[in-house]
N, C-alpha and C positions, 0 to 999 in steps of 0.2 A: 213578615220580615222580608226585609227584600238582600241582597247581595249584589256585591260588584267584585270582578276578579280583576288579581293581576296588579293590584295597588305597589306601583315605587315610588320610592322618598328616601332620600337619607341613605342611600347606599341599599337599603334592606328592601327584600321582594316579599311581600304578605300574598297567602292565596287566596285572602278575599277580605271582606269589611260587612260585620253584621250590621244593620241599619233597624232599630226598635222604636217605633212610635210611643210615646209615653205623654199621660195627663200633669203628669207629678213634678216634673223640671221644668214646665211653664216659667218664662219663655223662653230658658237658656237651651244650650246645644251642648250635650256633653262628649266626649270622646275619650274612651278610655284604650292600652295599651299597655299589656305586661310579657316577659320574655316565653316565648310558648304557648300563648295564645293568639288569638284572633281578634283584632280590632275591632270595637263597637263604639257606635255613635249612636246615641240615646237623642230624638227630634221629638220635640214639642209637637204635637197635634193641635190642628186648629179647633176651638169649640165653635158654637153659636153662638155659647152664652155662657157667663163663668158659670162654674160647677155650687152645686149649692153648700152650703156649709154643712161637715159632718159631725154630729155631735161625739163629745167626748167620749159616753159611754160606746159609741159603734168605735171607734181608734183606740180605746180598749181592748173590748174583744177581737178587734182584729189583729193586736199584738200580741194579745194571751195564745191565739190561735198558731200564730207564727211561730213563738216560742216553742210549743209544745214538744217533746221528747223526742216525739215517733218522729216527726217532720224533720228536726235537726239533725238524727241521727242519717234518714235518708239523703237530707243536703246534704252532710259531709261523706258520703259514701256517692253521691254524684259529682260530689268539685273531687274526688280523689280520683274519679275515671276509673276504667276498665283493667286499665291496670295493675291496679289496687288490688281488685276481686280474685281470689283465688281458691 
């Protein structure tokens, strides 16, 4: 992930802009903004060659995986930050 500081626009001074390469938004550019975080721009990577199709049952298990308890519980104990923890 790369960074850039110092981003103005619109009155408001950000202390930088995450920059994420990603397969999955092919070919869009996404750019997301909420109050109190840090601006991220989600960039299409170039392939060679399209990616091959993934069959249903792997998009399965990769959701069932997601899902799961342990995981969820950790992501929301990560989007709550350090603050939270006591």
């Amino acid at each position: 992930m790369a960074k850039a500081t110092a981003v103005r626009g619109a009155g408001v001074t950000f202390t930088g802009v995450t920059f994420i390469p990603a397969v999955f938004g092919r070919p869009r550019l996404v750019a997301a903004r909420a109050p109190g975080w840090q601006p991220v721009v989600q960039y299409p990577v170039a392939e060679p060659s399209p990616a091959e199709p993934v069959s249903l049952e792997t998009v399965t298990l990769r959701l069932e995986a997601l899902a799961h308890p342990v995981l969820l519980c950790l992501l929301r104990a990560l989007a709550r930050g350090p603050a939270h923890h006591r």
